[in-house]
Each structure stands twice: as C-alpha cells, then as structure tokens.
N, C-alpha and C positions, 0 to 999 in steps of 0.2 A: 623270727623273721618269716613274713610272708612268700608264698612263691611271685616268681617275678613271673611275668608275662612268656608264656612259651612263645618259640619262635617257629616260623615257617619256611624256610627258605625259599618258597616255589612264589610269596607274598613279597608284594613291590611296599618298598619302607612307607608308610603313610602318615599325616601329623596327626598327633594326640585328638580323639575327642575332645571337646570343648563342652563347655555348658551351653553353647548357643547350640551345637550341635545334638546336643541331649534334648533341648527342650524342641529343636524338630524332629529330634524322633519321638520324642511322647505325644504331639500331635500325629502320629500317622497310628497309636493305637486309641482306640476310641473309649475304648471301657476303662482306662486310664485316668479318664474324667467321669465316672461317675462321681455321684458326689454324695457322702456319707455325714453326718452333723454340720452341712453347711461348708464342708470342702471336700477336697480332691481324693480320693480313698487313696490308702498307702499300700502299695502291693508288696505284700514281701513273703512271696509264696511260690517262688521260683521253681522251687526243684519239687514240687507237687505238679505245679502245670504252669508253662508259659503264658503271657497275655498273644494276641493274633495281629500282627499290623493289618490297618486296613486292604492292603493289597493281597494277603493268604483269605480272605472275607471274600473281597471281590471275586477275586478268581476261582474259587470253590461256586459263588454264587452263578457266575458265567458260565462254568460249565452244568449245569445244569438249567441256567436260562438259553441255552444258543449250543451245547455240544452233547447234552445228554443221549449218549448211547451203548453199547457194553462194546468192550475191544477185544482184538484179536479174533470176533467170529461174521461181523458185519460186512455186506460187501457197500453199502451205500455211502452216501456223505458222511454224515455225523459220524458213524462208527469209525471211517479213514480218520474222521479230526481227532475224535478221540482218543484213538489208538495212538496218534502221533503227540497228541499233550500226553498221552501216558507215559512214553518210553522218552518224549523230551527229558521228564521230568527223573527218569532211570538214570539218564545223563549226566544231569544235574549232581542230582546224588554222589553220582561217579566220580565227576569232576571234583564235590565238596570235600569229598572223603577220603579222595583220592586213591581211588581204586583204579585198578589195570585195565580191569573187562567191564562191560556194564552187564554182561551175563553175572559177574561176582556178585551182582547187586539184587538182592532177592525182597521183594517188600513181604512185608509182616504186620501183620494189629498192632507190634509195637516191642519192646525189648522182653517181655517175657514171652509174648510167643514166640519171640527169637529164639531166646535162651530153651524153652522147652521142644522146637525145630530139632536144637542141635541136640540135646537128651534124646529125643524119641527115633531118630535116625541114626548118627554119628554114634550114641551113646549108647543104642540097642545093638548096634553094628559091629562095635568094638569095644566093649566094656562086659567082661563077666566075672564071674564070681571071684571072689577074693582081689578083685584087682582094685584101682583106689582112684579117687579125686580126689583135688586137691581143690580148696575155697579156702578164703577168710573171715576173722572172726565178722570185720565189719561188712558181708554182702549185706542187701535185703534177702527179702524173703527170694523175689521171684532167679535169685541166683544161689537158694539156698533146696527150697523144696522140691525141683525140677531132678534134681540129682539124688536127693533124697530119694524120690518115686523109683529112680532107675536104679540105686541102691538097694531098694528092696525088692525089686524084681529081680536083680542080677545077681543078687548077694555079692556085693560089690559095699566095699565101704568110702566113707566119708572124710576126710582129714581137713581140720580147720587148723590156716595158721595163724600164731596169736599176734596180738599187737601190745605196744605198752600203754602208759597211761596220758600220752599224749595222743594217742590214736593214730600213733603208726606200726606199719606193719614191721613184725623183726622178722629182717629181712633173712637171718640168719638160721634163726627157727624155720622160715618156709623152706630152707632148702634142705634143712633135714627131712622133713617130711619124704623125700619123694623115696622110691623105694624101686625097685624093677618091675612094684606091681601097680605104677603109676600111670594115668591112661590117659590123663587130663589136667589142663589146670584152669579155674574158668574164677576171673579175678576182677572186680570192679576196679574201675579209673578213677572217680570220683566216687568218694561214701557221701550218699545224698545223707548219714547223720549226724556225719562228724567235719565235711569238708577235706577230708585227706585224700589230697593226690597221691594217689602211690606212683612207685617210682616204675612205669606200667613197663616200659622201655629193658629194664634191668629183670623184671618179674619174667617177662616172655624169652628171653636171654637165657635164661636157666634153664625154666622147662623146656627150650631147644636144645639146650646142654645134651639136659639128662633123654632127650630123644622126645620128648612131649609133645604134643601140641596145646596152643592156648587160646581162651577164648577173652576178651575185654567186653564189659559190661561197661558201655559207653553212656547211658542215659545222662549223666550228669555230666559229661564231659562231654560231650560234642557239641551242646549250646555255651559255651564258653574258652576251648580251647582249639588252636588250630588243630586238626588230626588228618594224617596223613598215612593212610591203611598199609599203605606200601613199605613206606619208612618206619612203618611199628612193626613190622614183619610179623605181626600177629598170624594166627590161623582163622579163627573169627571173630566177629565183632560186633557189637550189638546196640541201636539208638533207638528213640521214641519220639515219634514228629510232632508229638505235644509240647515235649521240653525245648522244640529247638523252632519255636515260633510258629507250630504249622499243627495243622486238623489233629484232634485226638480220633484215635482207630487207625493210625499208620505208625510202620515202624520201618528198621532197616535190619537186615543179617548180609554182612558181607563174608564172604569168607572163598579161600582160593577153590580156583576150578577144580584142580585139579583130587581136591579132597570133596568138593560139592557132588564131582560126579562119580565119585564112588557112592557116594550115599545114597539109600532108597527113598522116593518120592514120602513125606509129613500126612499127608492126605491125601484120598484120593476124589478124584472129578473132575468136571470143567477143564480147563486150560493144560492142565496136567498132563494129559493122554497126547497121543498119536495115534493111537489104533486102539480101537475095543472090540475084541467079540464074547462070545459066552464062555471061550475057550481062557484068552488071552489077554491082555493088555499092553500094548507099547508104550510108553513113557515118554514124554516130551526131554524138549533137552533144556538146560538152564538159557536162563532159570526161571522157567515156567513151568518147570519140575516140582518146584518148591511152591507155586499161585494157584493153587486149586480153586475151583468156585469161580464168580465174579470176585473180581477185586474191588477195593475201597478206592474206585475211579480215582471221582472229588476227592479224597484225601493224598491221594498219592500227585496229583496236580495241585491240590494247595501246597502240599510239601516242596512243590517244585518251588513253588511263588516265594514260600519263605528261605531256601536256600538262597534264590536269586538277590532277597531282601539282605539275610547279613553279609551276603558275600560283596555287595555296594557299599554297606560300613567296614566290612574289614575282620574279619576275627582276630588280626594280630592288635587293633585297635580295643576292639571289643574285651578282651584276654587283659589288655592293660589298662583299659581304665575299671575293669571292674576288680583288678586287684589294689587299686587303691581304694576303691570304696570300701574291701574288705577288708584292707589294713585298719581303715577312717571307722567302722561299723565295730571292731575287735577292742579297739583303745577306747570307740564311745560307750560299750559294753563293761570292758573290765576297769573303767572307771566308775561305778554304778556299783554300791557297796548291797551286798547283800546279793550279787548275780553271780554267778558262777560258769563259764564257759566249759562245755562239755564240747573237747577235738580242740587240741590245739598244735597240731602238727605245722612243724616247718613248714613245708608243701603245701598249703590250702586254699581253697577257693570260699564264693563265697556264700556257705551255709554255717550262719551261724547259730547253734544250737547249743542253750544254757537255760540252767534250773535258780530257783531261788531259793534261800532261807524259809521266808514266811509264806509263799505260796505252789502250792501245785499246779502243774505246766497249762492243764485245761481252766485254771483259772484265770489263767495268765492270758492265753488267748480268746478266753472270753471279754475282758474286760481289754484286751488291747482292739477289740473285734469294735465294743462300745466308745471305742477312742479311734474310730475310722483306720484302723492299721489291723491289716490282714497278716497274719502268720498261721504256722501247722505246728499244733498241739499232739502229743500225741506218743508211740513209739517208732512213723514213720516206718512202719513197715518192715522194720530191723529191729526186731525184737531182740536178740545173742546180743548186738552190741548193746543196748539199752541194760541188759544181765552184767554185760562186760564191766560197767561202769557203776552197777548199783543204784539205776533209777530204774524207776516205772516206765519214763517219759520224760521229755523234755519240750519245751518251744521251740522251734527253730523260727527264725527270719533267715530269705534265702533271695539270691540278687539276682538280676539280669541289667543288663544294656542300660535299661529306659531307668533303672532305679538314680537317684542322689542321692548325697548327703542330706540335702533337706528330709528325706524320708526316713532318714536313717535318724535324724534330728525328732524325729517323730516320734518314732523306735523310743526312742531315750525317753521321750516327753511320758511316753503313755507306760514304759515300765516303773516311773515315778508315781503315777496313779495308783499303778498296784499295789507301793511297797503304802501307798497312805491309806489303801482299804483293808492291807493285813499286817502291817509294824504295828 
C-alpha cells in the first residue's frame, strides 16, 4: 500500500482535484505544450526539476522590467519596491512552511548549499574529532559529501543507517547507531531514488531523545507534501525552489533562532556586516547573517509567486491526488512483464524508479526520449543507494500536479517500444 495523503491541520478541507481542474492547471504551464512527434511532450522529470507556471515566468520577468534594483542598500524607489517583494516573499515562505520567525527563513542557491551552510558553520562549530553523523543509506550525494568534507577535516566520522530491500529505512538499526559521540542526524524526507517517505516525524523524535539535533533534506518533499517546520520540530531543514515550481538558483534553510544565532556567519560581504574596519567586523543579525552578496532577487520573488501558486490549489489536494496517480503509475509498471520497480516501500510518493531484463536505464531513456516522454536515466545523484541495490542505474519517471494518467499511459506505451527493440 501506498502512503495516503498527509494531513494539515492548519489546511481548510477542500474537494478532490478533478480532471477538468488538472487540464486548467496544465494551461497555466506553457512548456507543457511543446510538442514532440506531433504531440504534447510527456514530462515525467519531477524530481530533477519542476515545470514554472506562467505566473513564477511573469513575475521573475516584471521584476526586472519595472522593479530591477539591489535590496536592503537603496534609498530610492525601485530599491524600496524591491526590497519589499523580497522579504514579501520571506513571508510567504514562512507562512508555507510554516515557520515561527521569518528571520528562521534564510534563502540559499538551493538545498545543497543549505546542507553545506549547515556543515561549514553548525558543523565546524560543533563536530570534532571522533565524534559522529548520522545519514542514510538512501541520501543523495549533496547530503552525503557535505559531511564527508567535515569528516575529514574534523576527524569526525560517518555512520550510515541501512535500509531493506524495499527501500525502507530500519528504523531500528538507525537508533543503534547513535552513541555519546553523536552530534547530528541530517536525514532526507523523500529519497528522490527510490520514493520513500521516511517516517521523518519518528526519525527526529529519536535524535531528540538521544540529545541530537536534526536536520530534513526536504527537496522532494516540500513540492508534494504539506510541511509544517513547527510541527516537525526539526532543528533544520532544507528545500529547492526549482522542485517546488519556482526559478532554479533558490533554495530555503530554515532552522530555529535560537541555534542560527549561535552560529558563525557561511561567508563573508555584502548584506552580512554591520560594521567593518581593518580592525574588526560586526555581523548582521539573521538572517541576513546567513545572505552575503547580492541575492538571487528574481529568484527569491519568483519563489514567492509559486508558493502563492500551490498554496491556491492546495497541497492537501495536491499530496492526494498525486498519490493516486502513484498508486495508478506503480500497478501500470508492475503490470509490464520484464520491468522491475526499484523502492517499493509502504510510504511512497511518486518517483517511480525501475530497470529492465533486456535493457539498460540509458537506453531506456533514450528511446522513451524518441517516444515524446521525458524521464531521468541515470544514478540520480545517489550513487550508495544505486550499490544498495545492485544496479548501475535505473529510469526513473517522477510526478507533479499537472502529470495524468494519460501520461502515465504514455509511460507504458513507450516502455513497450523498448522491450520490441531489445526482446
């Protein structure tokens, strides 16, 4: 069984998506209708990059026809307006993710320079020699290497906990791990290779237990489930505003004050300071602590436009009808003899990633590439888990919002091509 739809509580009950309401949201993204051998290309490349509705397009495009100026140093117009869609959009965030402070809300390039924020501050700050992390088998990379780096500088080691052969995490294994000399636990919500929801609520529970802090590697979970920072009582948490319908080169690190502001400023310049002399430097206060440089304006205001965007459809609606496309997408797969689904945990969203008999992953998406249906070949950036399992690679098709059945019908049409260019 699939995971059912998480709930919100803070979310007023709303009706089901519909198909009529699907096909108006597929008109508001536009590259949705390109058109590939005489039809509508099939996107099923979710959890690499979102498509943009036209209104994160717009708004990126407007402010820089009519608001282009730098914030926080300007005293004229545009730089006031600026500045005021900037921190609008801080809000936004705040209110999406639902965070306490909007100072919690720190933007970033995107979840690994999150994840690498909190390594080179948090993690140089408090993590030395012999002491430990805690990850799993199934991170990507960019929640794998980041720790690695401070690993070897700190002489600090690693601890991965294992999963089974359905790509869940044993949950009982990760709690041996921790030891006295445990400093951290930094644990992905969604595995963008396998679809497993861990059970992120229970994982952060523990390392509170044992005195921890935790961090959630959200990228695949925040375009898909309700999240609610407060009620996760995580320590930090980490998204990418590509995944979640909005500009690539933004990201989010939320994480409590009261731990942000012990930490020493990521880099230094721009926005950062208070004071500089040749002597000295004072430090801004969050979290502008953490925004050194100019910021990624545009990005951080288109990120506002697409928060605004699903939170008008709903993520409690969103969360449920894309788990039935993944139930619909799982049965249309493991009915297709000669496919193999790789992650088939209880808890799953919807990345479906499976290998065949007769072909290799990169053929697969080559020839479903020549059948107007876009997927990600490949190791997805998760190489340990790809070891875990004994492949190279796999295909994945990966869903959002705007996806159907009909696409998913697609899906099916075009891995029947493959098995008749390699049976």
């Amino acid at each position: 069984m699939l995971a059912g739809p998480h709930k919100n509580p803070a979310s007023p009950r709303r009706s089901p998506l519909t198909a009529t309401d699907i096909a108006r949201i597929r008109d508001d993204f536009p590259v949705l209708h390109v058109r590939r051998g005489g039809k509508d290309l099939v996107y099923l490349d979710n959890a690499a990059t979102s498509q943009k509705p036209r209104v994160v397009i717009d708004t990126e495009r407007h402010y820089y026809e009519a608001q282009n100026a730098n914030v926080h140093r300007g005293m004229h117009y545009l730089s006031e307006i600026a500045t005021s869609a900037y921190e609008e959009a801080r809000k936004k965030v705040q209110r999406f993710l639902g965070v306490k402070l909007s100072c919690e809300v720190i933007f970033t390039r995107g979840t690994t320079e999150g994840i690498n924020l909190v390594a080179q501050t948090f993690g140089r700050q408090n993590i030395g020699e012999g002491d430990e992390i805690i990850i799993s088998t199934m991170e990507h990379h960019s929640n794998i290497v980041p720790w690695q780096m401070l690993c070897e500088e700190k002489g600090a080691k690693l601890r991965v906990a294992p999963i089974n052969d359905r790509g869940e995490l044993l949950m009982e294994e990760f709690e041996k791990l921790f030891t006295p000399r445990t400093k951290l636990v930094s644990i992905v919500y969604i595995s963008n290779a396998l679809g497993t929801i861990n059970p992120i609520r229970e994982i952060i529970e523990i390392a509170h237990r044992h005195g921890v802090p935790a961090l959630v590697d959200a990228a695949q979970a925040a375009p898909h489930l309700p999240i609610d920072f407060q009620e996760l009582n995580c320590d930090f948490f980490v998204c990418s505003g590509h995944k979640m319908f909005g500009p690539t080169g933004i990201g989010v690190l939320c994480g409590r004050a009261e731990l942000l502001n012990r930490m020493p400023p990521f880099m230094g310049g721009g926005d950062m300071i208070l004071s500089v002399t040749f002597e000295k430097t004072t430090y801004n206060g969050l979290p502008y602590k953490f925004e050194a440089g100019t910021p990624n304006i545009a990005g951080v205001i288109g990120l506002g436009a697409a928060v605004d965007y699903i939170e008008s459809i709903g993520m409690d609606r969103i969360a449920a009808y894309e788990h039935d496309l993944t139930q619909y997408g799982t049965q249309l797969l493991q009915s297709i003899d000669g496919v193999r689904l790789i992650g088939t945990a209880k808890e799953k969203a919807g990345a479906l990633s499976f290998i065949m008999d007769s072909a290799h992953a990169h053929d697969i998406g080559q020839i479903l590439s020549e059948q107007g249906v876009a997927i990600r070949a490949g190791h997805h950036c998760a190489q340990p888990v790809m070891q875990r399992f004994g492949v190279p690679a796999t295909a994945r098709a990966s869903l959002a919002f705007y996806n159907t059945k009909e696409d998913l019908d697609a899906l099916g049409a075009a891995i029947k091509k493959v098995k008749e260019v390699f049976d």
